[in-house]
N, C-alpha and C positions, 0 to 999 in steps of 0.2 A: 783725384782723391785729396791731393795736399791742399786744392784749392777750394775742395767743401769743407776742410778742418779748418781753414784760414778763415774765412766766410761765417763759421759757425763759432772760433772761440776767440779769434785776435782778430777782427778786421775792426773798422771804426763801427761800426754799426752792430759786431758780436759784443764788441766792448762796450757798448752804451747801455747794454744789458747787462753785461756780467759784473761789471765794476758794482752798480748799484746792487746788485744781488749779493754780492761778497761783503761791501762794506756794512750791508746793514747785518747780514745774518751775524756779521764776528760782532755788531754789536749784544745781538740777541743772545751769542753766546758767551758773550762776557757779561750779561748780564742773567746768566742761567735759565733763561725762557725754557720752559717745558717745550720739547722734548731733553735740553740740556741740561737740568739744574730742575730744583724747588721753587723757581717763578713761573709765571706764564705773563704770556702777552696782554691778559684782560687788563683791560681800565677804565674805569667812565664806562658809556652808553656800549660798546662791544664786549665787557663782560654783563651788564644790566639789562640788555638788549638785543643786541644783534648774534648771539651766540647763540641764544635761544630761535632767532627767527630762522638759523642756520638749519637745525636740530628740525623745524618744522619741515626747512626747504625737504630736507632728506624723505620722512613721513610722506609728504604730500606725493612726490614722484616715486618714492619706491611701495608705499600704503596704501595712499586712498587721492587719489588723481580730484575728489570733488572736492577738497579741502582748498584747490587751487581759489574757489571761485566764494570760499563760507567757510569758518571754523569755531567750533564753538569753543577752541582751548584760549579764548579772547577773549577776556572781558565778560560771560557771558553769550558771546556769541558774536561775530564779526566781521563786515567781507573783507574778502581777504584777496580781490585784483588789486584794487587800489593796494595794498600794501607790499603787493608781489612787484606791482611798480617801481613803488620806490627802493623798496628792501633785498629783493631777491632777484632781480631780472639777470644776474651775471651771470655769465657761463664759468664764471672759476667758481661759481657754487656744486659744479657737478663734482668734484674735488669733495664736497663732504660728505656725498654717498658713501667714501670709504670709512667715517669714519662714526664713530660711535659717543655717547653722554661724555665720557671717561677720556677720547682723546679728542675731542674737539680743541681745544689749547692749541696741540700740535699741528693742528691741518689747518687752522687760522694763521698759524705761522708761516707755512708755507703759502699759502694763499697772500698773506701779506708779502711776502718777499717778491711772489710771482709777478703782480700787479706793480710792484714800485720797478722792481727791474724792466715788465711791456713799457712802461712809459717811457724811458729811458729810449727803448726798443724805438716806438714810433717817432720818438721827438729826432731821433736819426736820421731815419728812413725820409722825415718829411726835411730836413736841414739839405741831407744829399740829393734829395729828388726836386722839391720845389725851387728851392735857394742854391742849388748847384755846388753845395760844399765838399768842400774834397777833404782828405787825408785824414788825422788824427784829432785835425781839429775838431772836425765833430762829433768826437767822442767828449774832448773836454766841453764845447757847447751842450753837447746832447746830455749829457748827467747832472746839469743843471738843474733842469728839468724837475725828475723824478726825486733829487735831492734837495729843490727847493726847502724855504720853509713851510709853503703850506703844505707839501705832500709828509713832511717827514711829522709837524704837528696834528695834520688828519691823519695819519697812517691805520690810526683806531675807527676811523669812519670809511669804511672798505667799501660801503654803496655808493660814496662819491666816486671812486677811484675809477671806475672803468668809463665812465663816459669823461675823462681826463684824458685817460689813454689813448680815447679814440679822435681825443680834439683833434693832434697834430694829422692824424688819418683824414680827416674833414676837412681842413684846411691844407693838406695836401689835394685832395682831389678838388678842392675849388679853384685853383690852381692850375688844373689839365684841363677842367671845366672852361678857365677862362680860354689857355693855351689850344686845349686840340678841339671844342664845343661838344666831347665827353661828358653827357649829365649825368646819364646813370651810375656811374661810383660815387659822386656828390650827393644823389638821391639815398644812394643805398649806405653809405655812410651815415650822414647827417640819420637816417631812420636809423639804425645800430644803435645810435648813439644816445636818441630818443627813446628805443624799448630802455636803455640799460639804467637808464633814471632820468624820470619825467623833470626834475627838480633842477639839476645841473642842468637837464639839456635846455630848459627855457633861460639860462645864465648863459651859454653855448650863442643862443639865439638872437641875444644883445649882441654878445661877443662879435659876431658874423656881420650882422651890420655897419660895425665899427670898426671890422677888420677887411669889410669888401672892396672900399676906396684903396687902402693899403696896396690892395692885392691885385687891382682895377690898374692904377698909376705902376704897377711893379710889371704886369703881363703885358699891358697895351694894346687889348684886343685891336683886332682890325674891323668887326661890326660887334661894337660895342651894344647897340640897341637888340639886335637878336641875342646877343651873351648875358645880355642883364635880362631878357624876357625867360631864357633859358635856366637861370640862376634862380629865379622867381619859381617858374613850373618843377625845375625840381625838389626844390623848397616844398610846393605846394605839394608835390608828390609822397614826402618824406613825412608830410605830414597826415595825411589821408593813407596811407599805408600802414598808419602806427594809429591810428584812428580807435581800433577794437580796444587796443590798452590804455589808451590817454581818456577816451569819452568816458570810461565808468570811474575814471581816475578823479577827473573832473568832477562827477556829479559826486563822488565822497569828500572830496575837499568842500563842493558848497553846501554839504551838509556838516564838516565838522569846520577845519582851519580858517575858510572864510568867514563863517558866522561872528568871528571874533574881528572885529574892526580896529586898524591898525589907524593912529593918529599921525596926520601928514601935515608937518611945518616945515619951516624953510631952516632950524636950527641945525645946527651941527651935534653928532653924536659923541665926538669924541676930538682932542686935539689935534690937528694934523700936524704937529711939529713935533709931535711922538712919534710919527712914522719913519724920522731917518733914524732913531732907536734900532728900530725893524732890520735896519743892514748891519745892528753886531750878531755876530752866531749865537745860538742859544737864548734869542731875547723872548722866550714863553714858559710860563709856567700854566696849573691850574688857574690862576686869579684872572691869567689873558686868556684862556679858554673861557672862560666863561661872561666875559665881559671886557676884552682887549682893543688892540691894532689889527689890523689886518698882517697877514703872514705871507710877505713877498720876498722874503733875500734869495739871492741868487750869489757867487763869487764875483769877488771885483775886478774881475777879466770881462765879462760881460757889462756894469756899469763903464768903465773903462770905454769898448770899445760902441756902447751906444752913442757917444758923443763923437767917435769917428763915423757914424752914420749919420748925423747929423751936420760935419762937418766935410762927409764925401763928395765931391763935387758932381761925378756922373752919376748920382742919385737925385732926382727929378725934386724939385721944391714944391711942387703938390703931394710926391711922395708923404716928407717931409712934413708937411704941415698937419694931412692925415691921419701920420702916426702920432703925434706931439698931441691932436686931437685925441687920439682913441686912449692914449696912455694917460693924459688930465682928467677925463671921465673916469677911468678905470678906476684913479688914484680919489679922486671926488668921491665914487663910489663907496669909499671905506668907513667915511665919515658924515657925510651931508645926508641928510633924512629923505629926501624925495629918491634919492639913487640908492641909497640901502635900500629903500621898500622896494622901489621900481624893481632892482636883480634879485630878491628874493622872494618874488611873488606876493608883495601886498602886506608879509609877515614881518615882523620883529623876527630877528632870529634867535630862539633859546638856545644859548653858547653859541658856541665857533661861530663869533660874529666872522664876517667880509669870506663867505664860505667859497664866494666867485675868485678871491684873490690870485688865483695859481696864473689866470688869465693877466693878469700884472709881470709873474717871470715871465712866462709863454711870451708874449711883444717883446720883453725884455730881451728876450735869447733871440727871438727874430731878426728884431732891430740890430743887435750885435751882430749875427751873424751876415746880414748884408754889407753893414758897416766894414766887418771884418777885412782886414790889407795883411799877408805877412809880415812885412815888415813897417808896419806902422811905427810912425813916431808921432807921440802927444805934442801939439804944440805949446809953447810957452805959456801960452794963457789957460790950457787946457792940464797943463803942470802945476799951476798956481790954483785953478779951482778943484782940481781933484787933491792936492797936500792941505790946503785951508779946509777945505770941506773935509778930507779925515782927520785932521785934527781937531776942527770943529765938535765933531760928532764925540770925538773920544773926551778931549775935555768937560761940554758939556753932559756924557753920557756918565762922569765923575762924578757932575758936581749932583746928582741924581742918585746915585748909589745906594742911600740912604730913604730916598722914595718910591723907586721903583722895584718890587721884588724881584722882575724878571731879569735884570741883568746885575753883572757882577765884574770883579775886576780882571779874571784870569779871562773872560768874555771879552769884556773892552783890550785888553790886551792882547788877544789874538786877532780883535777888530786890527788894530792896529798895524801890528805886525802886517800880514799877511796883504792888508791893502799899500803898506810902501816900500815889500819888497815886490808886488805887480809893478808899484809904478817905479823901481830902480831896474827891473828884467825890461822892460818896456823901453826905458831910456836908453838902457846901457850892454843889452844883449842882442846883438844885430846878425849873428851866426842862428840860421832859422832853425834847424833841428834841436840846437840846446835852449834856446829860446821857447821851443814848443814844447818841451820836455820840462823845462823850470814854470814855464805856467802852468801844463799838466799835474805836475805834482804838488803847486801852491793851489789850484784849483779844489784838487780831490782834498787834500789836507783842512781847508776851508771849511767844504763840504761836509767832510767827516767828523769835524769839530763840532760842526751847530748840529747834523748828526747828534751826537753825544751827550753834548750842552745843553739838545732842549730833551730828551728822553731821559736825562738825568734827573729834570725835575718834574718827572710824573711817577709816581706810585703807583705799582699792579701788585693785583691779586697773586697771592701765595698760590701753590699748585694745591696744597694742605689745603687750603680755606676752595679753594674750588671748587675739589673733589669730596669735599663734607657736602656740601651744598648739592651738589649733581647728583652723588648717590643717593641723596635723601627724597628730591626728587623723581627719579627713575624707580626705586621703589613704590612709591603710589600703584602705576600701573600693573606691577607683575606683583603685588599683595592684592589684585581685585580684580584679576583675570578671571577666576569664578564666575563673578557677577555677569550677564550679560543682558541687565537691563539697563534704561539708559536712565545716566545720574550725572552730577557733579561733584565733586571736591572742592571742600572749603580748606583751606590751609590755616593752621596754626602755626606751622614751621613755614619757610619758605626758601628758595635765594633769590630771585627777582620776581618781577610783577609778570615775568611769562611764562613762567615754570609748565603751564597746559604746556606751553610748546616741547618743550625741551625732556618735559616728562610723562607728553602723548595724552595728559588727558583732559578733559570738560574743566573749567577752573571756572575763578570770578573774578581773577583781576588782568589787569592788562596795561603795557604803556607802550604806546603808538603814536609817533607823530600825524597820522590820520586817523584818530579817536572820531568817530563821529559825538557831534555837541547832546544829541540825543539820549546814546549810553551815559556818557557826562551826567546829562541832570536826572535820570532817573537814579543813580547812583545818588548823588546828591540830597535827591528826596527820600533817599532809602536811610538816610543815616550813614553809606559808605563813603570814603574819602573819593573825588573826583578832581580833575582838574583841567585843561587843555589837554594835554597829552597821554595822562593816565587815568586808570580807575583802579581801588583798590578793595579788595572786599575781606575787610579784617575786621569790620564789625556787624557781622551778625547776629541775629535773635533766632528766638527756636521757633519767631513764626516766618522771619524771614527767612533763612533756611530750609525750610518746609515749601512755602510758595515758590521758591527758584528752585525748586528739585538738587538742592545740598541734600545728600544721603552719608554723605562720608564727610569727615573731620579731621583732617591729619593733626594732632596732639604732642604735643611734648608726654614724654613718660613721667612718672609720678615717680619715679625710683632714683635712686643714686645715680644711674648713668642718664641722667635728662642732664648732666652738667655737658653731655659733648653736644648735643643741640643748642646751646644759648644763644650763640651768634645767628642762628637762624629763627626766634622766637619771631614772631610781629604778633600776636593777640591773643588774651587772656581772653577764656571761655568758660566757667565757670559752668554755665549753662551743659557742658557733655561731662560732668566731671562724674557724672555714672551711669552716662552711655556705654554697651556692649562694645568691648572690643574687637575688633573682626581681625587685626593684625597686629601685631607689635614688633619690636628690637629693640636697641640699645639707643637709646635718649627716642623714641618715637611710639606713638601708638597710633591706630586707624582710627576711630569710633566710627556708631551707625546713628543716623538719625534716622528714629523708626518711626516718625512722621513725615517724610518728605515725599510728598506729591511727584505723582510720574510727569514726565513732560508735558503732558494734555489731559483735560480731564474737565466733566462739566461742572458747571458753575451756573450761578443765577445772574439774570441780565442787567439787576444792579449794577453789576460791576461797572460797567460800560460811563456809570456814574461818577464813580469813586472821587470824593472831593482831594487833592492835595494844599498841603499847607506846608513850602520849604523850611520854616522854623521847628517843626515838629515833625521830625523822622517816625521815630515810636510811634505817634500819632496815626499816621501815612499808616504805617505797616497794621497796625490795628484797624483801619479802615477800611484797607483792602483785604484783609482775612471776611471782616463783616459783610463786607458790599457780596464776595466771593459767595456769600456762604446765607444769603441773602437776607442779612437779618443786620439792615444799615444800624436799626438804632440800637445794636446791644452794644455795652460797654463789657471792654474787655482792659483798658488800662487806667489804672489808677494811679496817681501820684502818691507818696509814702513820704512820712515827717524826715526831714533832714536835721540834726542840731549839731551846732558848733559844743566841741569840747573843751578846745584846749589852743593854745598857740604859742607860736615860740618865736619870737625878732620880729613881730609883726603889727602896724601900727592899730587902733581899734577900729574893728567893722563891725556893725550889726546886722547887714543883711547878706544873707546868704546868695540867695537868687538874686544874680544884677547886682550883687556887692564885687569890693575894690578890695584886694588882698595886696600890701604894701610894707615892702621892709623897712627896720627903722634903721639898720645899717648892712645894706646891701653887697657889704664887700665878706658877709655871713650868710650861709644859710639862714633863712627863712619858710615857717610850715604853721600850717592850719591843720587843727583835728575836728575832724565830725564824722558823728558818732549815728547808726541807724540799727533798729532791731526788727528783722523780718515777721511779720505776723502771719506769715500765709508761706506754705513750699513753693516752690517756681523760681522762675530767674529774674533778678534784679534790674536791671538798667540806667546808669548816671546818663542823663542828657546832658551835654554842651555845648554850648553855642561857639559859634561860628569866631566869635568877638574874643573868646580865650584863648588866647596864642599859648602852647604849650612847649615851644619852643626855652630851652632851660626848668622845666619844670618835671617832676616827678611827682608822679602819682603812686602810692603804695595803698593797701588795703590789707590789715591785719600783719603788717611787716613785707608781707609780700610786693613786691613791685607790680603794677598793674601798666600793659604794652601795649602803648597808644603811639600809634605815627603823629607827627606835626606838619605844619604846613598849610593849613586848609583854611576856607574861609567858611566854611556852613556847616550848619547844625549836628555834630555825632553823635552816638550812641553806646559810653561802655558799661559790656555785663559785668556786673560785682562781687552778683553772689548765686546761690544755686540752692535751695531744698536747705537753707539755712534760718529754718522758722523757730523762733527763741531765743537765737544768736546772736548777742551783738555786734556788729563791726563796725572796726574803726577807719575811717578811710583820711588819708596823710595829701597834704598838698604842700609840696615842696620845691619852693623857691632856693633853686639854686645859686651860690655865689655870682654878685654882677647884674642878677636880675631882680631887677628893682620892684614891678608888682603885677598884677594879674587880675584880667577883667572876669567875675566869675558870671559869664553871660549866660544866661538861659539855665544855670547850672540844678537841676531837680533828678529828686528820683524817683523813678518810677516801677511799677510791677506789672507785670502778665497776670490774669486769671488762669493758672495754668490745665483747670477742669474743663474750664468753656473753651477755652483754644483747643484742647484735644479732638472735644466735640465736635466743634467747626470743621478739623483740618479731617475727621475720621468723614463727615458728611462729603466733604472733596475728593475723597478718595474712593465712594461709593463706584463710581463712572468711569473709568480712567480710559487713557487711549490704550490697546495693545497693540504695538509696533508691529507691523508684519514683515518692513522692509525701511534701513535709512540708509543714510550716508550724510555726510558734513554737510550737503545742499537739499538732502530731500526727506524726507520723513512721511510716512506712510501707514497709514493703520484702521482697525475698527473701534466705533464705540458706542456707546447709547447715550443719547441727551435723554431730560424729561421734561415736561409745562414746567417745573419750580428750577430746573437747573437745565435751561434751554441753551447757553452758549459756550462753547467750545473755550477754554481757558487752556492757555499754555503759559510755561517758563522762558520762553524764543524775547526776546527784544524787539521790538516792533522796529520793521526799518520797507521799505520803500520795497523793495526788492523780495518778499516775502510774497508767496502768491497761493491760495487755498484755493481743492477743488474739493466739495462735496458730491459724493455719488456721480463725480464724471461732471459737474457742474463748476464753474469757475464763483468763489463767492468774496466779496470783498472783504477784506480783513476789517477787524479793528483797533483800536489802540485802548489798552486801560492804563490807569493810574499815570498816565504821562510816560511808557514806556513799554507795557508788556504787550505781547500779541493777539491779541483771542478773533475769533472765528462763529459769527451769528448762526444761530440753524433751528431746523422746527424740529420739533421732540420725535424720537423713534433713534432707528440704528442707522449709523451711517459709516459711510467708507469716506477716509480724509485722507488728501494728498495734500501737504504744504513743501514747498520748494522753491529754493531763492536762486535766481537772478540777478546779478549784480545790474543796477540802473545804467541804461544803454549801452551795457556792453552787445547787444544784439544789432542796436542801430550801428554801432564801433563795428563789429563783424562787416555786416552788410556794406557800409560805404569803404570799410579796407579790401573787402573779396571783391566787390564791383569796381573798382578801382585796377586791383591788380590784374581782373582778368580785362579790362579793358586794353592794358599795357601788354599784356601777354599777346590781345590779338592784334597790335599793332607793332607788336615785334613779328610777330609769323606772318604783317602782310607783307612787311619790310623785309624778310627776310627772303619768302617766295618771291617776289619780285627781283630783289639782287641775285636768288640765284636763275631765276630766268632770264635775265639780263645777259648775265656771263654763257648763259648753253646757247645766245642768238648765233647765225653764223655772221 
């Protein structure tokens, strides 16, 4: 019993977990993280992102299991292996089944803490088992680790973290692999480590390469050519076993991520004499998140005793050369372009450049720990480059103070310190137990400091500013329980681009590192914001809205209390401002659009035609209403006189469309007035081009602010006005302090026929599908075509993986307007089955089952055999 308590809360390897679980939580709770205090752990991409995919994980396994493979709370509509890949494969996400909108915060905390503590755990386990480390020391080796820099500045990127954990598990059993010719844990590792993120583990895969000579020269098999054939087949096994998740992975990267071609020179991306920077504590801020060094400190007990590996003598100089090998590439990798692209699959990385770095401490702590002598002493030359080279770093990291935001003096100061009193305990304490104990605690100290140092200078989310946002949210669905036909929601309010996820329902925007390029530009052609990663659907029209099946409109309220939604505003809508309300409360209202077309519904085979033109969204969407509705040549949008009123700091322009809006003293506001008077009821729409960076700029309309996102590079669309025939308005463009002028590209405005679009969209609605039976992957129903509206039109996103059966018949899809679904058919009633398929996830099945059961039965010949062997007499 004493020696399971030993084992579990003090031994070296309880401690390599506990230490890092303690130190960070006291930071968490000094820093009042939800559940302790009025903060929470969100920041960046894990409050914008991954909290919501958390929120899906839950849904999917405890709701609706087909969500695993399709979700329409994306974007429109999305598959969702590839993203369960990269996002959700961890098993610490079963941990948020318990938890709900309201306390996810707290169960990301705990989830955080669990995961930086395992690492801790395995880099032990693999220190005392592969490397032979004994006593306490691997406790201080082993919290290196998990207390690295890059674990403690990713700690908000929780999808990396488990195939981290599992590195040192991998490279432990490569190890017995080489030692006992043991493949199956090397196999079955290395796959673990693959399901838990396809991303890391192909960073893993370099890794392994570069660490196999290491590990080759360290074991010394005795039939090294069956050991490297062995290391190979299980490789190959690891990889054909994870086959079902990575092939449909694959073919969604080379529909979204690849499509974007990354440019490959032999420049360098960044200085590499910034990187001894990297060894003061706390050397990150946002500004290195987004565009930095790589994040590799470790404590200077570990740099210290790398160079007694280096200068060990019973450590083989192939060894040696190996490592010195794999740590110059690792280190090359941070900066030089061909190895950034090469380890991060092809891509430029958006933020958290050198994402592989952790593999920099990981060698580091290795290297040391073979290196490792109790009583070592540095030699004189080795006195002399470790004192110059810290005071090198600290002097020059002075004279920089003033450049670099990320470090600071009490930073350079504890760089300091802390590296010469290692090398005065090294010199001068030759009694081993206090010796182990004064590094231990200049170790932890170290660690705790850049701990602190770099968590200091990130910003999270209020628990206040959260929980506005979440229950706004989670409302959607339990105010439209009623309803159970199928729709979408278009959001006026919002808190990130995944809220379908997080608040369970049908939405239009999305931000996913595997966007397919496809959603992208139909978005793009629609007048919605789009981009690599995201898409966002904040501008709407009331014939777009109708054609995507928008039924619902989450609103700001019109009353005094809309001031507690403002931080949640993203889009003025003009266009529902006397839609029926189906729900309200305090700063929110529902409305209904009593025009939006059901999911499926016939149409005339125009469509099939529908010309786009990416400069002309409004265009596009009026075209496609037309083609729909089979009457290519009616017009339904007209342009409407724009005139300049008035101006104020601004140099002279005459033209409005393609003119140049230019302060005459830019360190003022600067604003343009123009002025438009509706002649017709219906909704408005300013067209923009792509060319108008609105970036500093404010748009108002009648005084009122009008809520446009920035960023984009292609044509948008915002409504102005609504049923305001006789009304002047004045609409304001204002240049902000600092911003010097404003290209007004493409800038017109336009109107709906709002009688003939009614017509149109009521003629669409004649047919519709009635659902009989769906789920997130499959949709099933009746419905009647006719000779003039012969083809099956839906609101689905056309993607690869979408499969129609008419009347028991398989029928080819097809694509309209560069993005939606429809479904050819001859006139009469029919039964429709469409259901998706993620691409080759079925070949991925088949070559993983045939695989495995191949291995199955050559374990049970192996098996029957050895035991027939043994019952011989």
């Amino acid at each position: 019993m004493k020696k399971t308590i030993q084992n579990s809360l003090y031994s070296p390897v309880a401690l390599s977990f506990w230490l890092p679980f303690f130190f960070l939580l006291t930071y968490f709770i000094y820093r009042h993280m939800a559940p302790f205090g009025n903060s929470t752990i969100l920041t960046v991409d894990l409050g914008q992102q991954y909290l919501d995919y958390f929120a899906q994980f839950k849904h999917t396994v405890l709701q609706d299991p087909s969500a695993f493979f399709y979700s329409f709370s994306s974007g429109l509509g999305s598959d969702m292996v590839a993203e369960w890949s990269y996002y959700l494969m961890s098993p610490f996400n079963f941990i948020f089944l318990l938890a709900n909108p309201t306390t996810l915060p707290d169960w990301i905390l705990l989830v955080t803490l669990l995961k930086i503590a395992f690492a801790g755990l395995t880099m032990a386990i693999f220190l005392e088992r592969a490397l032979h480390l004994k006593g306490y020391i691997v406790t201080i080796f082993a919290i290196n680790y998990p207390l690295s820099a890059w674990f403690i500045s990713n700690d908000l990127n929780l999808l990396w973290l488990d195939t981290a954990i599992l590195v040192p598990i991998v490279l432990l059993t490569l190890h017995k692999l080489l030692r006992t010719s043991k493949a199956w844990p090397f196999a079955l590792s290395l796959s673990l480590a693959i399901l838990s993120n396809y991303y890391i583990a192909w960073m893993l895969a370099l890794f392994l390469i570069l660490y196999l000579p290491i590990a080759w020269t360290n074991e010394r098999p005795k039939q090294p050519l069956l050991l490297l054939l062995k290391v190979a087949i299980a490789s190959l096994s690891a990889v054909l076993l994870t086959a079902w998740l990575w092939l449909p992975t694959l073919a969604q990267l080379q529909m979204g991520k690849t499509t974007h071609s990354a440019k490959w020179t032999l420049s360098f991306e960044n200085n590499p004499a910034f990187l001894f920077f990297k060894l003061i504590p706390g050397s990150f801020d946002f500004n290195q998140m987004q565009n930095g060094q790589a994040n590799f400190l470790v404590a200077p007990i570990i740099i210290f005793f790398i160079w007694a590996f280096f200068s060990k003598k019973s450590i083989r100089l192939t060894e040696k050369f190996f490592s010195l090998f794999a740590m110059a590439i690792l280190i090359l990798a941070t900066c030089w372009t061909p190895l950034i692209l090469l380890f991060h699959g092809g891509q430029y990385p958006v933020w958290y450049p050198a994402r592989f770095s952790f593999f920099i401490s990981l060698l580091a702590i290795i290297l040391a720990a073979r290196g490792y002598q109790p009583g070592w002493l540095p030699s004189i030359l080795a006195r002399l480059f470790f004192l110059a080279g810290t005071l090198a770093i600290t002097i020059c990291g002075s004279l920089q103070l003033n450049k670099l935001s990320y470090i600071d003096k009490p930073e350079l100061l504890t760089f300091l310190f802390v590296y010469l009193l290692t090398i005065l305990t090294l010199l001068f304490l030759n009694q081993h137990i206090l010796r182990l104990w004064v590094l231990g605690i200049l170790t932890a100290f170290f660690l705790i400091a850049n701990l602190a140092m770099t968590l200091n200078h990130i910003s999270y989310l209020t628990n206040k500013e959260y929980q506005s946002g979440a229950k706004q949210v989670s409302i959607v669905n339990q105010s439209l329980k009623q309803d159970n036909s199928w729709y979408r929601v278009a959001e006026g309010l919002g808190r990130t681009y995944n809220d379908g996820f997080l608040g369970s329902f049908k939405a239009g925007s999305h931000f996913s590192s595997l966007l397919p390029a496809n959603s992208a530009t139909f978005y793009r052609n629609m007048g919605q914001i789009s981009g690599d990663s995201k898409v966002s659907y904040n501008n709407g029209t009331t014939v777009l809205d109708s054609l995507l099946s928008f039924k619902y409109y989450l609103d700001q309220s019109n009353d005094s209390s809309s001031k507690q939604t403002n931080t949640l505003k993203r889009s003025t809508r003009p266009d529902y401002q006397n839609a029926p309300i189906v729900a309200s409360g305090k700063g929110w209202a529902i409305k209904k659009n009593e025009t939006a077309l059901p999911l499926a519904y016939a149409a005339s085979n125009q469509a099939l035609n529908t010309p786009i033109n990416i400069r002309y969204p409004l265009a596009n969407q009026e075209r496609l209403l037309t083609y729909l509705a089979g009457k290519k040549a009616e017009i339904l949008l007209t342009q409407q006189p724009l005139s300049m009123s008035g101006s104020y700091n601004l140099a002279k322009s005459e033209n409005i469309t393609g003119g140049v809006i230019q302060a005459v003293n830019k360190k003022e506001p600067a604003s343009l007035l123009l002025t438009f008077t509706p002649t017709t009821d219906g909704a408005y729409y300013l067209n923009l081009g792509g060319a108008f960076d609105l970036s500093g700029v404010i748009l108002t309309l009648n005084g009122h602010q009008v809520k446009q996102e920035s960023g984009y590079n292609h044509t948008v669309a915002l409504n102005l006005a609504n049923d305001a025939k006789g009304q002047e308005q004045t609409l304001a463009i204002v240049l902000q302090k600092g911003t010097s002028k404003g290209y007004l590209d493409d800038l017109a405005l336009y109107a709906f026929d709002k009688t003939q679009v009614q017509k149109d969209l009521e003629k669409l609605h004649t047919h519709p599908l009635k659902i009989t039976k769906s789920s997130s992957r499959r949709i099933e129903g009746e419905m009647t075509t006719t000779k003039q509206q012969s083809l099956i039109m839906t609101s689905i996103l056309y993607a690869p993986g979408w499969k129609a059966q008419l009347d028991g018949h398989t029928v080819a899809t097809k694509q309209v307007a560069s993005g939606l679904l429809a479904v050819p058919s001859t006139p009469g009633k029919h039964h429709l089955v469409l259901t998706y398929t993620p691409p080759y996830l079925m070949v991925g099945i088949v070559i993983s089952g045939t695989f495995a059961f191949l291995l199955s039965l050559i374990y049970g010949y192996k098996r029957f055999f050895s035991l027939a062997r043994s019952k011989r007499p």
